[in-house]
KEKE-3310 file (N, C-alpha, C; in steps of 0.2 Angstrom, whole numbers, plus 5000, padded with zeros to 4 digits):
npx = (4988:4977:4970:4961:4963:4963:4956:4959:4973:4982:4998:4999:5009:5021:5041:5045:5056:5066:5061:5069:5070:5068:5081:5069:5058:5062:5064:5050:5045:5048:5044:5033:5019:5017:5005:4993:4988:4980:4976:4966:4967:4973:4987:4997:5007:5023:5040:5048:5058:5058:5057:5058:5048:5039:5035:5036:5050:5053:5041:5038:5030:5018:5022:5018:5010:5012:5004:5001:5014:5016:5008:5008:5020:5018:5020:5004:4999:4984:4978:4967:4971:4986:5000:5009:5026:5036:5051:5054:5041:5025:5013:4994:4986:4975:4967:4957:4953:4957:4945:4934:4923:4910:4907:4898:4891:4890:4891:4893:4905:4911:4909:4918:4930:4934:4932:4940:4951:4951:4954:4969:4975:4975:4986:4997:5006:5010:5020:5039:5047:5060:5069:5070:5065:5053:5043:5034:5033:5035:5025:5030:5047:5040:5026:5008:5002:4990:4983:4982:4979:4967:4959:4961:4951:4938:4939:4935:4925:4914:4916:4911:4899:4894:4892:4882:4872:4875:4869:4857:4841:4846:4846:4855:4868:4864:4864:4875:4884:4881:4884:4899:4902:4897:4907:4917:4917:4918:4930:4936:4933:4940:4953:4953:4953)
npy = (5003:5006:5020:5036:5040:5028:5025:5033:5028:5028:5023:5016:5010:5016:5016:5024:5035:5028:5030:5034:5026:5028:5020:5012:5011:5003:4992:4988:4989:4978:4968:4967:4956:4947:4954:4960:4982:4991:5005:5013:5005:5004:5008:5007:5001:5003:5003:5005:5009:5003:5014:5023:5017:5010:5017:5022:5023:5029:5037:5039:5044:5035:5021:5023:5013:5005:5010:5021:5029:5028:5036:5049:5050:5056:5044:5038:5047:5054:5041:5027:5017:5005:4993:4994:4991:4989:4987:4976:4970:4967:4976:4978:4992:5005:5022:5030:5044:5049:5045:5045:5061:5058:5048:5048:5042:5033:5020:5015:5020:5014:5000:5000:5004:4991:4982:4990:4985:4973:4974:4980:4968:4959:4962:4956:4948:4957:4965:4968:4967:4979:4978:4991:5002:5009:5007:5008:4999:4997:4989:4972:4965:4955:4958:4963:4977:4981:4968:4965:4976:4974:4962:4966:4976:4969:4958:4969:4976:4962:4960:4971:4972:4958:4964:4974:4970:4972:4987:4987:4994:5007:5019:5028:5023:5011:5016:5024:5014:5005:5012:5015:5002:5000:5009:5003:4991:4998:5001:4991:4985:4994:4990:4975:4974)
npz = (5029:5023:5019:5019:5005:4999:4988:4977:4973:4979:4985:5003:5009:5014:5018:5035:5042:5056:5073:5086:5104:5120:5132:5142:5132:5124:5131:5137:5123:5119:5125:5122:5114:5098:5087:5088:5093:5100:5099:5107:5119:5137:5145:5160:5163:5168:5172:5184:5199:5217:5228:5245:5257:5250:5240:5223:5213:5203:5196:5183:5167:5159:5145:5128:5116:5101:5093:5096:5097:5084:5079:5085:5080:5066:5058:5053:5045:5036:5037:5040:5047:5049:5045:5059:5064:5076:5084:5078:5078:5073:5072:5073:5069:5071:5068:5075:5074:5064:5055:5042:5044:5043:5048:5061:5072:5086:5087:5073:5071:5080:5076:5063:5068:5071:5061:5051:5058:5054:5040:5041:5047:5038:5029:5037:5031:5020:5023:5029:5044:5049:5059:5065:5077:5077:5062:5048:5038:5019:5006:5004:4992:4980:4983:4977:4976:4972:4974:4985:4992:4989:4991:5006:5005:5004:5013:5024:5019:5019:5035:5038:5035:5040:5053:5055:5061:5074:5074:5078:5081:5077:5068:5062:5063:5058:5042:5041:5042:5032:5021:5024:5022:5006:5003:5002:4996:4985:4985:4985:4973:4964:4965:4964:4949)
capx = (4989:4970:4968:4956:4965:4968:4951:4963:4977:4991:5000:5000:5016:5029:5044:5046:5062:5063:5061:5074:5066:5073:5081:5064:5053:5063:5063:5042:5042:5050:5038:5025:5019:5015:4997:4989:4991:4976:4976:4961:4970:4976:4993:4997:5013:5029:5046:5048:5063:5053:5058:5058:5041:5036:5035:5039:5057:5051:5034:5037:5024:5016:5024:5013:5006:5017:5002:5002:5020:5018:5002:5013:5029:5018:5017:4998:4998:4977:4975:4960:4972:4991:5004:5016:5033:5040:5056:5052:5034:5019:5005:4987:4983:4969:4967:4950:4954:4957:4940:4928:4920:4904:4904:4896:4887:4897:4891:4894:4911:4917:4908:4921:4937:4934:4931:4950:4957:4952:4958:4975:4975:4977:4993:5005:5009:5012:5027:5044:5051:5067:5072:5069:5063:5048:5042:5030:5037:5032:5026:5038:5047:5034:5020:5007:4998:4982:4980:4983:4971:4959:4961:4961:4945:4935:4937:4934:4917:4914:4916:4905:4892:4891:4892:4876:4866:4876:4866:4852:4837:4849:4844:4859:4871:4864:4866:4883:4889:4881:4887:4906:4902:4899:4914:4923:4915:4918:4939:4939:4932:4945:4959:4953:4953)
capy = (5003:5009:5027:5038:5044:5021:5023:5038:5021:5031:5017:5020:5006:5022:5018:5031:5035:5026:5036:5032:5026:5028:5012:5011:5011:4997:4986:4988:4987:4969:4961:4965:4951:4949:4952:4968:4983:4994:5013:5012:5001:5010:5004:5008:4997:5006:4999:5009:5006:5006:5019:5022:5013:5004:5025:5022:5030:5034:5037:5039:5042:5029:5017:5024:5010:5004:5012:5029:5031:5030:5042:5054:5051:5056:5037:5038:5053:5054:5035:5025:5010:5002:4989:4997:4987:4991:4984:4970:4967:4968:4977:4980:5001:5007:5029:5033:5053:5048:5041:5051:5065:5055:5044:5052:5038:5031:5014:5016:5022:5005:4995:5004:5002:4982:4981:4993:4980:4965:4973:4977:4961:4955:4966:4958:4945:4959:4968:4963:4973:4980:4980:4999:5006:5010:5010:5009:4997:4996:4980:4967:4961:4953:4959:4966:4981:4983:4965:4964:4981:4970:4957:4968:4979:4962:4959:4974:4976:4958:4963:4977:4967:4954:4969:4978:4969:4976:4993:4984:4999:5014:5020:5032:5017:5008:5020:5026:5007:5004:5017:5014:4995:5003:5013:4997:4987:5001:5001:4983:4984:4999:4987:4968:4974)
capz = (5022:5021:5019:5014:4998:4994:4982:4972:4969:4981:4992:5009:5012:5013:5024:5036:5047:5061:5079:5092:5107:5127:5134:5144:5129:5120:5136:5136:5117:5116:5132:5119:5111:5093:5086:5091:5099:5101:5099:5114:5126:5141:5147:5163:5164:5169:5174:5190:5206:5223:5236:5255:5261:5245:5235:5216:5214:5196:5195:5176:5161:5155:5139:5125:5115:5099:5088:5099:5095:5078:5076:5088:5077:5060:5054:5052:5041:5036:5032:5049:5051:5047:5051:5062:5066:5084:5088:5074:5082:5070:5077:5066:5073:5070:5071:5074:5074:5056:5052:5040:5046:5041:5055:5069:5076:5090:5087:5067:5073:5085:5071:5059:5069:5071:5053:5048:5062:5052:5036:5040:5050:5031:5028:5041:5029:5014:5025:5034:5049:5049:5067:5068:5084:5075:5056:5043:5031:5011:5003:5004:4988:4977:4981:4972:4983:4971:4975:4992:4995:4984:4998:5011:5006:5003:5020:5030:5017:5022:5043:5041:5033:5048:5059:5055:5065:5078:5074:5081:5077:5077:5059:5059:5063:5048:5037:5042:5041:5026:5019:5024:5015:5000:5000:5004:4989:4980:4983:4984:4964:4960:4966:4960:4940)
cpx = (4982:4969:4963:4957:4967:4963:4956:4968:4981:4989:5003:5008:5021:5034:5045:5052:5061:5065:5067:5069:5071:5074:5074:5059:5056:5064:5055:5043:5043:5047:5031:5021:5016:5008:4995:4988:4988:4977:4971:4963:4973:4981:4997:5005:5021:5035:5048:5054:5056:5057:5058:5049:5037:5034:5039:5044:5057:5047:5032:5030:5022:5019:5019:5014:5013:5011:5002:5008:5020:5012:5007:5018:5028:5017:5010:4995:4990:4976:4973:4966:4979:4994:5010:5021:5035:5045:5057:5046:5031:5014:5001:4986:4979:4968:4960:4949:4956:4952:4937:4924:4912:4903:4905:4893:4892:4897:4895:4904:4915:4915:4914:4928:4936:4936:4939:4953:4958:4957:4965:4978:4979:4984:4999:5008:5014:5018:5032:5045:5057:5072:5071:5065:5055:5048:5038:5033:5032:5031:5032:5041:5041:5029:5015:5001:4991:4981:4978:4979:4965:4956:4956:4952:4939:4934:4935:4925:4912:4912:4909:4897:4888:4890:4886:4870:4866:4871:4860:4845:4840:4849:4852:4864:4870:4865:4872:4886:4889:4882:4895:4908:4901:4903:4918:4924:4920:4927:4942:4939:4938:4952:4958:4955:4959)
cpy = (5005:5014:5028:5039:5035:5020:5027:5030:5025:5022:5021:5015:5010:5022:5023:5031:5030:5031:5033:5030:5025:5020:5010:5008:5004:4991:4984:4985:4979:4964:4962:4960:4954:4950:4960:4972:4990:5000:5014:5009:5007:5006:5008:5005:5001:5004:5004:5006:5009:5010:5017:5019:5012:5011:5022:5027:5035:5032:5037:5042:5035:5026:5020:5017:5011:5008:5020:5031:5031:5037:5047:5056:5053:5049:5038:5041:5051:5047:5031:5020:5008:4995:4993:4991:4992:4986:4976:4965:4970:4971:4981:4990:5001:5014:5029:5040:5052:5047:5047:5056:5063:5050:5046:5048:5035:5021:5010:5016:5014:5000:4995:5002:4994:4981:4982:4988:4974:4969:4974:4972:4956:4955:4962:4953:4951:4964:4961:4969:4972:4978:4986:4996:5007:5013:5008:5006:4997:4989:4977:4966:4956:4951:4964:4972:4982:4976:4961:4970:4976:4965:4959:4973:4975:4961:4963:4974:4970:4959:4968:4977:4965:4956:4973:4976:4972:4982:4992:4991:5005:5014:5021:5026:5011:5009:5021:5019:5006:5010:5017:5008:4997:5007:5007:4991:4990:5001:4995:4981:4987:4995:4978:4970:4972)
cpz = (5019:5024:5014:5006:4992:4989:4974:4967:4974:4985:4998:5014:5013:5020:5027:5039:5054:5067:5084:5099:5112:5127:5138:5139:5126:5125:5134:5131:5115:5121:5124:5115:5103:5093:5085:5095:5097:5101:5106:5120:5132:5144:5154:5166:5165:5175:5181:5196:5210:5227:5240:5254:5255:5240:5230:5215:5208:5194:5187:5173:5160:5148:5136:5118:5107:5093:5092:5098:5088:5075:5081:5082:5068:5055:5051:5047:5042:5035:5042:5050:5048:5051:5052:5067:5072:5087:5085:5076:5077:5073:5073:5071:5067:5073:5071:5072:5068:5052:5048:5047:5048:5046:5062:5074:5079:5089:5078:5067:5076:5078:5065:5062:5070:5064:5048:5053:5056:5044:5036:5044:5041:5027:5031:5036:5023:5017:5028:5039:5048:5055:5067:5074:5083:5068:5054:5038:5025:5013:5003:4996:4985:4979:4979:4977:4979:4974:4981:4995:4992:4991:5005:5012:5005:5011:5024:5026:5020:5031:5042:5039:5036:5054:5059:5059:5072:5080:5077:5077:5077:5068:5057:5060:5059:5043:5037:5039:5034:5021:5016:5020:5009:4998:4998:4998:4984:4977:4982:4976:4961:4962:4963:4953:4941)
residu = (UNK:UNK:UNK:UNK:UNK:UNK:UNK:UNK:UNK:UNK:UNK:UNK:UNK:UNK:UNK:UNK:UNK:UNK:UNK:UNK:UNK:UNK:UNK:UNK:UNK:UNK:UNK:UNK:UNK:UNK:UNK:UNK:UNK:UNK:UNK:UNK:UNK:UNK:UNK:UNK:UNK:UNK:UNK:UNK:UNK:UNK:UNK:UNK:UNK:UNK:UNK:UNK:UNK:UNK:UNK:UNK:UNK:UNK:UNK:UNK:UNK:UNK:UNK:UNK:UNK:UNK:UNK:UNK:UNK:UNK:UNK:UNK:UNK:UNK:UNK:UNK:UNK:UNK:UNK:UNK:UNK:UNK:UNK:UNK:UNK:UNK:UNK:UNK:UNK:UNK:UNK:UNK:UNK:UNK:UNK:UNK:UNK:UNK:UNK:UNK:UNK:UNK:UNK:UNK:UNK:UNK:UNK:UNK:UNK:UNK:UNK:UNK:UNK:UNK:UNK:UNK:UNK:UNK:UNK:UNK:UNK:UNK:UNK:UNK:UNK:UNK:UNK:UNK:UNK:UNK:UNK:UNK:UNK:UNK:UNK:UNK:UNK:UNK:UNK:UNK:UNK:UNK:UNK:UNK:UNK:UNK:UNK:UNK:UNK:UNK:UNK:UNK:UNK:UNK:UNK:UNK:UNK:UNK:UNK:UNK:UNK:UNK:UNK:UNK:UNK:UNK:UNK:UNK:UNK:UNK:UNK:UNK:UNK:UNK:UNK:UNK:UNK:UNK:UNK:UNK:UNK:UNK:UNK:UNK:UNK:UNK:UNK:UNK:UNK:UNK:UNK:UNK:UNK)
# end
């Protein structure tokens, strides 16, 4: 729900199509528990028959991740973070290959995807899931999305505030962060009025 372009006023709740996914991926997608479901995680997990002398009979791909399917499937368009529904599971994503260009410090950077985790953390209340396969739902019925980003950019400014120490003396990682907090103020103002 927080994109670059959420200071302009667009909403970034736009349902999308949903994607069809193999019978494999929707077995995976439904063990996955609620909560959250990292773009950085590495999932290794793949439902396999064994072969002659313990050989995987299908050695498969790896499941990609319920927020890797949606930046794949276009869901992500330009915006660092959403909630993505899989299978009617919530999961906060977070793109970094989305982030400003402006954050080049790699510490500035992780400090930065925690921060978008916490804001759209704030969002799973403001969707419902359909049961698609995978989608990008709008706001729900009555709710109000300037004052649910108001909310939501409150918070992530707030994170990135108590994260700064993090930078410990890395200049460029205080800058950058504080930085990022002052956008974050800034959007949080252009959506409280």
């Amino acid at each position: 729900m927080a994109g670059q372009h959420a200071a302009s006023g667009a909403l970034d709740g736009v349902r999308s199509p949903a994607r069809s996914l193999g019978a494999r991926e929707e077995r995976r997608s439904n063990s996955i528990p609620s909560g959250t479901d990292d773009l950085d995680e590495t999932d290794t997990t793949m439902p396999h028959a064994t072969g002659d002398g313990g050989v995987p009979a299908d050695a498969g791909t790896p499941v990609a991740s319920c927020c890797d399917q949606a930046f794949t499937a276009g869901l992500a368009r330009t915006d660092y973070g959403g909630v993505i529904c899989c299978s009617n599971v919530k999961h906060t994503c977070v793109w970094p290959s989305n982030f400003s260009a402006a954050l080049t410090n790699a510490s500035a950077r992780t400090i930065a995807a925690t921060c978008a985790r916490v804001h759209e953390d704030t969002h799973h209340d403001d969707i419902d899931c359909t049961g698609a396969a995978l989608e990008r739902p709008s706001y729900k019925a009555g709710k109000d999305a300037r004052a649910e980003e108001c909310t939501a950019y409150r918070a992530e400014a707030a994170c990135l505030t108590s994260h700064l120490g993090d930078c410990g003396a890395d200049a460029a990682c205080t800058s950058q962060t504080t930085s990022r907090r002052d956008t974050k103020n800034s959007q949080a103002a252009s959506n409280c009025t």
